[in-house]
Structure formats: C-alpha cells, structure tokens
Legacy VTK file of the C-alpha trace (Angstrom):
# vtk DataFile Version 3.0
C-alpha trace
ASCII
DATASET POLYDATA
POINTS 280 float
96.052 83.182 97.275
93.752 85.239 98.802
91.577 84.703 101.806
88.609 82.601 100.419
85.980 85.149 101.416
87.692 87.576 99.480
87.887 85.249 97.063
84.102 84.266 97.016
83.243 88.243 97.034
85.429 88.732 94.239
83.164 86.435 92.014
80.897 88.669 92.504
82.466 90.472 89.393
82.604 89.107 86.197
85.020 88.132 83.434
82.668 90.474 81.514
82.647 93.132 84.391
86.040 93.826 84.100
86.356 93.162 80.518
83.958 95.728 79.547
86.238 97.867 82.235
89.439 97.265 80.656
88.131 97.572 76.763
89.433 101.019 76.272
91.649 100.761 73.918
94.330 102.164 76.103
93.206 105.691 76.021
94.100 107.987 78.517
91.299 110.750 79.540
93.068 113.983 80.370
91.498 115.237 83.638
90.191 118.114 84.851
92.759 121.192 85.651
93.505 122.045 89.316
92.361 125.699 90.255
94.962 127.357 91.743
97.208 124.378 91.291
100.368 124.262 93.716
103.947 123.507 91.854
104.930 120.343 92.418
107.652 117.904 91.719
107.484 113.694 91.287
110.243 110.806 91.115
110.032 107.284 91.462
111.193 105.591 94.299
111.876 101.861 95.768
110.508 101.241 99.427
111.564 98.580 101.580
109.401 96.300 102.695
109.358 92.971 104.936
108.697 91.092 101.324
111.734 93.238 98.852
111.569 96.011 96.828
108.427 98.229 95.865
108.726 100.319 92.649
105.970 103.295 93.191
105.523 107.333 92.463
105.578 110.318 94.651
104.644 113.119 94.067
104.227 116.554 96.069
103.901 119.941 96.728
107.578 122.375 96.064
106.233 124.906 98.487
106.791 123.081 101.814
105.480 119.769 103.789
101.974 118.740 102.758
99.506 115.793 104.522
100.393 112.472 103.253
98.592 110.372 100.971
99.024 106.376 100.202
96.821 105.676 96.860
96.103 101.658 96.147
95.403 100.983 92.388
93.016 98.981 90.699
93.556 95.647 89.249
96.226 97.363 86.502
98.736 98.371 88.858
100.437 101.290 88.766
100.376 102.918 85.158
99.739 106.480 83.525
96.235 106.623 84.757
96.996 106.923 88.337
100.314 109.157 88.068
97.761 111.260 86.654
95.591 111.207 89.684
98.219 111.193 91.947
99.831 114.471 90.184
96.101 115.973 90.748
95.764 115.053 94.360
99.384 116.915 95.032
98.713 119.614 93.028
95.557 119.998 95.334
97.934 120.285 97.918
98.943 116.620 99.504
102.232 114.847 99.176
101.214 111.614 97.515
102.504 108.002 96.999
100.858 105.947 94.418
102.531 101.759 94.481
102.536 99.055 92.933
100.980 96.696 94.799
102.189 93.655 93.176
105.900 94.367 93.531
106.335 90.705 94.509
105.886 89.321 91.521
106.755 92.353 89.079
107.457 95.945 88.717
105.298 98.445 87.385
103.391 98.248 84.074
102.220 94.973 85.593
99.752 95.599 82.532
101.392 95.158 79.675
98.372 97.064 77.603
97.389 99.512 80.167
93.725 99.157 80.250
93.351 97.096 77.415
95.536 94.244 79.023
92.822 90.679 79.313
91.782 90.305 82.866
92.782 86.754 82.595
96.317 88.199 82.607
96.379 90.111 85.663
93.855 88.393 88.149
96.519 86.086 89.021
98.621 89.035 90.546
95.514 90.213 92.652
94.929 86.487 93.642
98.186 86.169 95.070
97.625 89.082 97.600
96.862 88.076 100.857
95.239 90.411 103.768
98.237 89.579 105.798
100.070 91.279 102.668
97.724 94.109 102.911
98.643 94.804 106.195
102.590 94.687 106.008
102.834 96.621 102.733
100.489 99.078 104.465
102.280 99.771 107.384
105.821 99.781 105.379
104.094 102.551 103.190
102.444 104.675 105.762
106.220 104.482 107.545
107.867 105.828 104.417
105.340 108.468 104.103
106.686 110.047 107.750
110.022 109.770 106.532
109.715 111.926 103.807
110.696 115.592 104.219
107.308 116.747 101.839
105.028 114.880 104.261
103.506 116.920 107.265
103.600 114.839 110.245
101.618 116.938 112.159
99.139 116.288 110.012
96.979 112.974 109.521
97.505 111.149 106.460
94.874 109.619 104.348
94.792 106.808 101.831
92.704 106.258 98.927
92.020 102.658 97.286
90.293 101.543 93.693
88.557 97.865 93.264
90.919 95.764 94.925
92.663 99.105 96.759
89.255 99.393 98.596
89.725 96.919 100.858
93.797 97.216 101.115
92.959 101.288 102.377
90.803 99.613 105.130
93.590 97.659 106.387
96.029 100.503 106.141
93.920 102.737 108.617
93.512 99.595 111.215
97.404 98.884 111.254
98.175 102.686 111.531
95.086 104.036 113.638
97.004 106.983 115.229
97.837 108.276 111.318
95.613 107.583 108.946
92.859 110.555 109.131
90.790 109.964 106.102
90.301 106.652 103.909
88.384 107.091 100.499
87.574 103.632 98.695
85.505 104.081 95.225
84.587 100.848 93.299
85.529 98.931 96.076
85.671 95.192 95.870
84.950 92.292 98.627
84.340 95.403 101.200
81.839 93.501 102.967
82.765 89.078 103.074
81.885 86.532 105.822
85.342 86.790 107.120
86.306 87.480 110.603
89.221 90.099 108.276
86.696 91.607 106.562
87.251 95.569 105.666
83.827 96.341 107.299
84.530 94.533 110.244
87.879 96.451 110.863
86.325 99.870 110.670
86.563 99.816 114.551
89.722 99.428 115.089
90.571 102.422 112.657
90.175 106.301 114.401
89.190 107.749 110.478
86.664 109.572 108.370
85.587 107.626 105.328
84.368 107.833 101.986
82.651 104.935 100.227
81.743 105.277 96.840
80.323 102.496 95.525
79.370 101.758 91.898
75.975 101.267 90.722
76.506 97.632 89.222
78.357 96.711 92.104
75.677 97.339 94.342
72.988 95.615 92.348
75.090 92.447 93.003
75.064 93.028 96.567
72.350 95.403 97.488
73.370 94.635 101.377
76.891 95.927 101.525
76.155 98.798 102.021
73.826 98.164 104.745
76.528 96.086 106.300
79.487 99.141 106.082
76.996 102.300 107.447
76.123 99.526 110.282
79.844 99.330 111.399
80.470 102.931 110.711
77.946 103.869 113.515
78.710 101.549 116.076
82.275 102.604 115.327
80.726 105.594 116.070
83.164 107.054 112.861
82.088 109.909 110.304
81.547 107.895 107.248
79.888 108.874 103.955
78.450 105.880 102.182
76.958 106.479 98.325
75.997 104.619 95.484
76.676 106.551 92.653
74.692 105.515 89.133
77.871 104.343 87.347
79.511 101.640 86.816
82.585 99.341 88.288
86.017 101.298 87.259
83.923 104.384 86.607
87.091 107.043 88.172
90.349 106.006 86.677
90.693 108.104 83.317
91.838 105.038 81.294
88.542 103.181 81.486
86.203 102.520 78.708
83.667 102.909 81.993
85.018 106.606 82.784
82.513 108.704 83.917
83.412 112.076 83.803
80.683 113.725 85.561
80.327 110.611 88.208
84.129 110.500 88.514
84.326 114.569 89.378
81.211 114.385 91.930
83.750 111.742 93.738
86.877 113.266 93.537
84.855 116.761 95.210
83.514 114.710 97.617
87.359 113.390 98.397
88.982 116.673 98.642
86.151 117.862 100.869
86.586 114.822 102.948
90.572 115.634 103.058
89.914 119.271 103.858
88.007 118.287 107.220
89.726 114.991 108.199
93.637 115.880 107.663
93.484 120.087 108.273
LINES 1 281
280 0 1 2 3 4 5 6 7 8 9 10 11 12 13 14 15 16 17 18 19 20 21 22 23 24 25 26 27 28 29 30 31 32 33 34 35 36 37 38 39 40 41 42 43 44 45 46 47 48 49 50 51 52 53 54 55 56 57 58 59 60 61 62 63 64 65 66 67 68 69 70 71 72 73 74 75 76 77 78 79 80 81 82 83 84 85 86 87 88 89 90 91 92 93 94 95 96 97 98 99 100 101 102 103 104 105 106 107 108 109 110 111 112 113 114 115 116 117 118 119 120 121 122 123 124 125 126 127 128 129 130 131 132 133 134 135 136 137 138 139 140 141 142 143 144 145 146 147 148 149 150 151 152 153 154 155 156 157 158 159 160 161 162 163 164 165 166 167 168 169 170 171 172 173 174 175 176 177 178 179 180 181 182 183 184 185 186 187 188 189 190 191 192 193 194 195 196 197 198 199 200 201 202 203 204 205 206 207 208 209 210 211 212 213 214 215 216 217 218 219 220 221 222 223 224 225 226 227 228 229 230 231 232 233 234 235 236 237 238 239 240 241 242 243 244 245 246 247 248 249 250 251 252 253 254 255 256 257 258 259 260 261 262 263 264 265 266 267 268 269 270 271 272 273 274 275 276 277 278 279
C-alpha cells in the first residue's frame, strides 16, 4: 500500500476527478512538431531492478550522446501518450526513458483502454507503490541511464513526473543528488502530506532546479501546497519555479479528455527552458 499520508493526499482527488480525466474516448492528440527536430531512434528495453523486470521505452538522439531523462507516467502507465512525449523530448535533443512504473504487478498497457480504462481499475496498481519503491526503482533507472552509450554523463540528467510521477521525480533527485540536474512535476499528486517522506520535505536533500506545475483544480483543493513547496525550495536555497496554471488535473498528456493544448505547450516551454539552463 502506500504510505498513509500519501494515501490521505490522494483523496484529495476524486473518483470524478480522474474520471472526467480518463473519459476520452481513447483519443490520441497529435502534438506539436519539433523545430529543427534531431533524428532519433527508440526500442524497448527490460531494466533490472532489486524487485524483477521493468518493461519501458527509450528513446534518443542518432547524432551522438545527449543529457538523460527518466519520465514517470500518470496513473495509465506507460502507453502511446507518453512514447509520444518521450519521442518529443529526444527529438528536442535528450536521450529519454519513459517506464512503467508498475512492472511488479504487470507490463505495459497496464490500461487496458488507454485513457478510457475506469479508475477503479488501475488505482489498485498506484496503491500498491510504496515510497520505499519510489526510491529503488529510481535509483535502478537513473543507473541504467549512465550505462547507456546515448546518455551524456558529463551532463546532469533530469526527470520529469505526471500525477502520481510528481512525487516519484522528487525521490529520484534525493537518492541520486550528484545526477539529477532538473526535476519537472506537472499535475502532481500528494506533493505536499504530513509525512516525515514527503516530496516537499526532501527538496533539501536534492542539489536540482525544479519545475512545479500545478493544476488549477488541484490547487483549489489545497490552496497551501504550494505555499508549503516555494517554502522548502528557499530554505533549500534551490532554483525552483512554482505555477498554478488555470487548467485542470491531467491537463498535459495528449490522451486526456482534460488536454489543454495551449496550457500543456506553456509547460512543456517552460520544461525545455528549464533543461536548457539546468543540464547544459
């Protein structure tokens, strides 16, 4: 199960919430074209980790090594919507990895209907993530990263996370402080709990630049988080961009009946910028 302050956070959100999120039919939104996109090429790949076998996609750069990147999904796992993104973010120049975090109980579609799949079928996988988890499959990822030929490792990496990935890119940076460079969470769930664990209370033992994005409805249901998070940013003393942004939970991945286009863009800038500066 997870750690009962996640837990308590995560009821926060709705049946409804992530119904609405997940009511789109199973459409896929093509996204925007790279400019001056670099050639790249993907496979899928297993990782060993302390717990088995993770099934995941990497993609990267042809024209030489590129800074690493370690994307978490959202609730629905690792699917078409984030190959897509992950494609984009190497084409933008990075060498990326997008999992599947619940290789422990299944490999990828862990959705059966993509984004259409009932919450009431997947919540189970996200409940049976612990933070210890977190923090082993983190460090087992970031460590595959520097073995790859594609990844730079003169170079900091950076991870990205969605919903439940929010807090999971947190604990990435604290367990690998020397490499991760930049951590971008957007949508992020239980960022801020009572727990001693909690993501905003491991910002200090992390040596990155962040990006928060935080939905709009999220942030009506806990107007303090973000209080809480620029708080341990600054006596972290740690570059951090924290935002609401008016849209609404699930608002980036292109297979949401919550997509924001124009919302989702603004983000992703605001990531590559954030990339440019923290892993040059």
């Amino acid at each position: 199960m997870c750690d009962l302050n996640d837990q308590e956070e995560l009821k926060k959100y709705t049946r409804r919430d992530f119904g609405t999120w997940a009511a789109s039919a199973g459409l896929l939104t093509a996204l925007p074209a790279v400019a001056n996109a670099a050639a790249v090429a993907e496979r899928e790949v297993t990782i060993t980790t302390a717990d088995g076998s993770c099934d995941a996609y990497f993609v990267a750069p042809t024209s030489g090594p590129a800074p690493g990147v370690l994307v978490w999904p959202d609730v629905f796992g690792l699917r078409p919507a984030f190959r897509q993104m992950g494609r984009r973010l190497a084409e933008s120049g990075y060498s990326v990895l997008v999992v599947n975090p619940f290789y422990r109980q299944m490999k990828a579609p862990t959705a059966a209907q993509g984004g259409q799949t009932p919450i009431a079928q997947v919540m189970p996988l996200m409940q049976a993530l612990t933070p210890a988890m977190h923090l082993s499959d983190g460090k087992a990822f970031v460590a595959w990263l520097d073995a790859q030929s594609e990844v730079d490792k003169a170079r900091k990496l950076g991870t990205t996370g969605y919903c439940m990935g929010g807090p999971i890119a947190v604990r990435t940076a604290s367990v690998a402080p020397g490499r991760v460079g930049a951590v971008g969470t957007f949508h992020g769930a239980a960022m801020v709990t009572a727990g001693p664990d909690s993501p905003h209370r491991l910002v200090a033992q992390t040596q990155a630049q962040y990006l928060i994005a935080v939905a709009q409805s999220d942030d009506a249901k806990d107007p303090e988080a973000k209080a809480s998070l620029r708080a341990a940013f600054d006596i972290a003393k740690l570059q951090a961009e924290v935002e609401v942004y008016p849209a609404a939970h699930g608002w980036c991945p292109p297979d949401t009946q919550v997509y924001d286009a124009a919302q989702s863009e603004r983000a992703w800038a605001r990531l590559l910028a954030t990339f440019g500066k923290a892993l040059a």
